[in-house]
Structures are given as structure tokens and as C-alpha cells.
MARFIDREN-472329 format. One record per residue (C-alpha): x, y, z; residue in one letter; residue number from 1. Coordinates in pm, 1 decimal. Layout:
N
<node px="X" py="Y" pz="Z" res="A" n="NUM"/>
...
END
This chain:
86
<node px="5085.5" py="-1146.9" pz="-3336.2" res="X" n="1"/>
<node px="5244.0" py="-1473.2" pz="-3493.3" res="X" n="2"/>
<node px="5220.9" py="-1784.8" pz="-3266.6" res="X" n="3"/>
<node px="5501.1" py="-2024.1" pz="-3330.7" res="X" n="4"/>
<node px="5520.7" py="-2377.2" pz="-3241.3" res="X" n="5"/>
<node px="5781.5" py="-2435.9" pz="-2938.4" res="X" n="6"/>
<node px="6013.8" py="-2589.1" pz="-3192.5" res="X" n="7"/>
<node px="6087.8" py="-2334.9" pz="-3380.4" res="X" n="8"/>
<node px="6207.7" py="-2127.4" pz="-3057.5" res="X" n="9"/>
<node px="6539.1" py="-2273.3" pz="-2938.3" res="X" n="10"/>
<node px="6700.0" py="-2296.4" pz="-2640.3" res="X" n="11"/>
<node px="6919.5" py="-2029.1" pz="-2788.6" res="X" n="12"/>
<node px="6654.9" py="-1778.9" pz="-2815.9" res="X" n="13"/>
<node px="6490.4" py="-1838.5" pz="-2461.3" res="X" n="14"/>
<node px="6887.3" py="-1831.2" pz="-2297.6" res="X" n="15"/>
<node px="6942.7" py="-1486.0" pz="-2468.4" res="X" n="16"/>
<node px="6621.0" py="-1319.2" pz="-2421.1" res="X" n="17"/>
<node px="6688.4" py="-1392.7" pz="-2070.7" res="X" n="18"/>
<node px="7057.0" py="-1290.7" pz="-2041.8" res="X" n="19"/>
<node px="6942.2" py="-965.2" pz="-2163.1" res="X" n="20"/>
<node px="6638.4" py="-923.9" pz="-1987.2" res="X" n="21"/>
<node px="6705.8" py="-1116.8" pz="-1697.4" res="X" n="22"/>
<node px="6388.6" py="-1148.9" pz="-1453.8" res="X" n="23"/>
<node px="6088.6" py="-1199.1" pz="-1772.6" res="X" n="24"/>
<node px="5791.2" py="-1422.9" pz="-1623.6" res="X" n="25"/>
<node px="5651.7" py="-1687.7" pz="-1874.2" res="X" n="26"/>
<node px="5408.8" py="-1484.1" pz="-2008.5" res="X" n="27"/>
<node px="5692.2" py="-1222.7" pz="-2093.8" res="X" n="28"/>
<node px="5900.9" py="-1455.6" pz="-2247.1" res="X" n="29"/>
<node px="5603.5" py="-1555.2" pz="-2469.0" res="X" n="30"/>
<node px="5521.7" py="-1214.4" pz="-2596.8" res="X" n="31"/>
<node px="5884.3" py="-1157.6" pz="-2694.7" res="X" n="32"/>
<node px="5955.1" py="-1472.3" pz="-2854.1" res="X" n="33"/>
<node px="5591.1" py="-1432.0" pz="-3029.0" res="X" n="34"/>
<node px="5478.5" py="-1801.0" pz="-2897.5" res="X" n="35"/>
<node px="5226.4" py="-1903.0" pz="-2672.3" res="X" n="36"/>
<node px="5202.8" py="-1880.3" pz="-2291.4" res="X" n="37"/>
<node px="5165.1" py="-2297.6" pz="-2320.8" res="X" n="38"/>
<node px="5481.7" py="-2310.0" pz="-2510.3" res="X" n="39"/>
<node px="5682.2" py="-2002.1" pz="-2313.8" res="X" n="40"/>
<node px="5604.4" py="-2246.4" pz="-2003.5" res="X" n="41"/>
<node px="5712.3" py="-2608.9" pz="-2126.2" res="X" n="42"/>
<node px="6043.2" py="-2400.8" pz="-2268.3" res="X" n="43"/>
<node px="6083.6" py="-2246.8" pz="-1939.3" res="X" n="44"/>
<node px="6044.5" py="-2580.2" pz="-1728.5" res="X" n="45"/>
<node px="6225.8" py="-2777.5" pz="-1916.2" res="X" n="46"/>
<node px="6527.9" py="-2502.6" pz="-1892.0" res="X" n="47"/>
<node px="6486.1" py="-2503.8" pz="-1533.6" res="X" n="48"/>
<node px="6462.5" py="-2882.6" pz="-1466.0" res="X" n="49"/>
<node px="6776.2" py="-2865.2" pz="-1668.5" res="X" n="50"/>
<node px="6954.6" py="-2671.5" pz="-1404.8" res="X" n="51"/>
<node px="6996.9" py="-2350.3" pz="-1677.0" res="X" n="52"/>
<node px="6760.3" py="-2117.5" pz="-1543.2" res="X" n="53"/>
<node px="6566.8" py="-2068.6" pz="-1200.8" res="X" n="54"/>
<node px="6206.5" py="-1956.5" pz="-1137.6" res="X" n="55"/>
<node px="6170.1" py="-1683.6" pz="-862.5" res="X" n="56"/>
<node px="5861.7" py="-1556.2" pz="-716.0" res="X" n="57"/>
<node px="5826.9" py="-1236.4" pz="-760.3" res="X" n="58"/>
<node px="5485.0" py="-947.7" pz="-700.8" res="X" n="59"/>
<node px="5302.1" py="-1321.9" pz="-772.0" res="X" n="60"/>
<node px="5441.9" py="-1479.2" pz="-1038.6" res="X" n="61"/>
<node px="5755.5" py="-1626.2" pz="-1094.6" res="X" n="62"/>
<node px="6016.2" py="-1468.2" pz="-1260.9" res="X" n="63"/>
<node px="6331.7" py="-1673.2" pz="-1484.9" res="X" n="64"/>
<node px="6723.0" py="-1563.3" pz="-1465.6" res="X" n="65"/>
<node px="6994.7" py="-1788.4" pz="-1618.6" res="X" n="66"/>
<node px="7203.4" py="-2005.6" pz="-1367.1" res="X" n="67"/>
<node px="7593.5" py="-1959.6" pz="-1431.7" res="X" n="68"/>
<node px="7518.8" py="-2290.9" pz="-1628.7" res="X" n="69"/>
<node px="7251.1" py="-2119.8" pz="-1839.9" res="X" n="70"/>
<node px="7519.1" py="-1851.5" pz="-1906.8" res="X" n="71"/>
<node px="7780.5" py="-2122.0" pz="-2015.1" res="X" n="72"/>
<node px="7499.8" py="-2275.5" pz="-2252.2" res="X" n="73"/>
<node px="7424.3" py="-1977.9" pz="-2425.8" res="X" n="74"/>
<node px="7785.4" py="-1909.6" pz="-2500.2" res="X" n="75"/>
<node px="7823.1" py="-2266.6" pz="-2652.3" res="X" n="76"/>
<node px="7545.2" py="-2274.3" pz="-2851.4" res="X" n="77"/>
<node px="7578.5" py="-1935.6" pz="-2994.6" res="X" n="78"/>
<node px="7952.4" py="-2025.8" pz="-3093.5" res="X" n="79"/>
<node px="7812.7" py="-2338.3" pz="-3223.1" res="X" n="80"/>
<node px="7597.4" py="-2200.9" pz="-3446.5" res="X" n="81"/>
<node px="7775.1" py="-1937.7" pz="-3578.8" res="X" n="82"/>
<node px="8046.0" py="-2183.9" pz="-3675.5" res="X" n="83"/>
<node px="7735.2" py="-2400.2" pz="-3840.5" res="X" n="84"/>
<node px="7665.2" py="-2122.8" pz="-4054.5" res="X" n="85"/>
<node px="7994.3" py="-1982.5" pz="-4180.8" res="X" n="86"/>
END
């Protein structure tokens, strides 16, 4: 598996992984997005503290879903980078 710095995962990719497959924990989230579980969690808190996602508990560990801001995000961003590369 390919390990990728945390900057070379966006926001974007975290906010649509998640609208997808709402309810990943961090360790999901870093298997998916091929990064480590130290990066998965910064990304994730920072999201959170951000007021775009929130951390559930769930069967002992916590769980991420987008907020309706989250949702809102991911629609900007994607529109914003599509227009960036047209």
C-alpha cells in the first residue's frame, strides 16, 4: 500500500469518501485514501473542529458523517475545482 503525506489528501477527498460512505472510523478513512492512521486522524480532527464532520462512538470507536456544513463544503469545492481545471 502507498502512504501519502496528509497534503496530498484534500479536504475534497476526505468530504467525499465520507458522503459516500458515511459512518468510516479513522482507520477506514486511512485505508481508502491510502494514508496513514496519523494522517486519517489530524484530517479527521481538523474537519470536525471545523464544524464539517462529527465523530460518533460507535461498537468502540468513533465513527465520522458530514454535518449539513460538510455537505455544503464538498459541493463548493468540487464545483471549484472543476471550474479550475476546465
Amino acid at each position: 500500500m502507498n502512504v501519502f503525506h496528509a497534503s496530498t489528501v484534500t479536504k475534497l477527498d476526505v468530504l467525499g469518501l465520507l458522503a459516500s460512505l458515511p459512518g468510516l472510523s479513522a482507520a477506514e478513512v486511512a485505508d481508502r485514501l491510502s494514508i496513514s492512521p496519523e494522517a486519517s486522524s489530524m484530517l479527521l480532527l481538523r474537519l470536525t473542529r471545523a464544524g464539517l464532520l462529527v465523530r460518533e462512538p460507535e461498537h468502540g470507536v468513533f465513527v465520522y458523517t458530514l454535518t449539513p456544513k460538510g455537505h455544503a463544503r464538498r459541493t463548493y469545492l468540487a464545483h471549484r475545482t472543476k471550474a479550475h481545471t476546465e
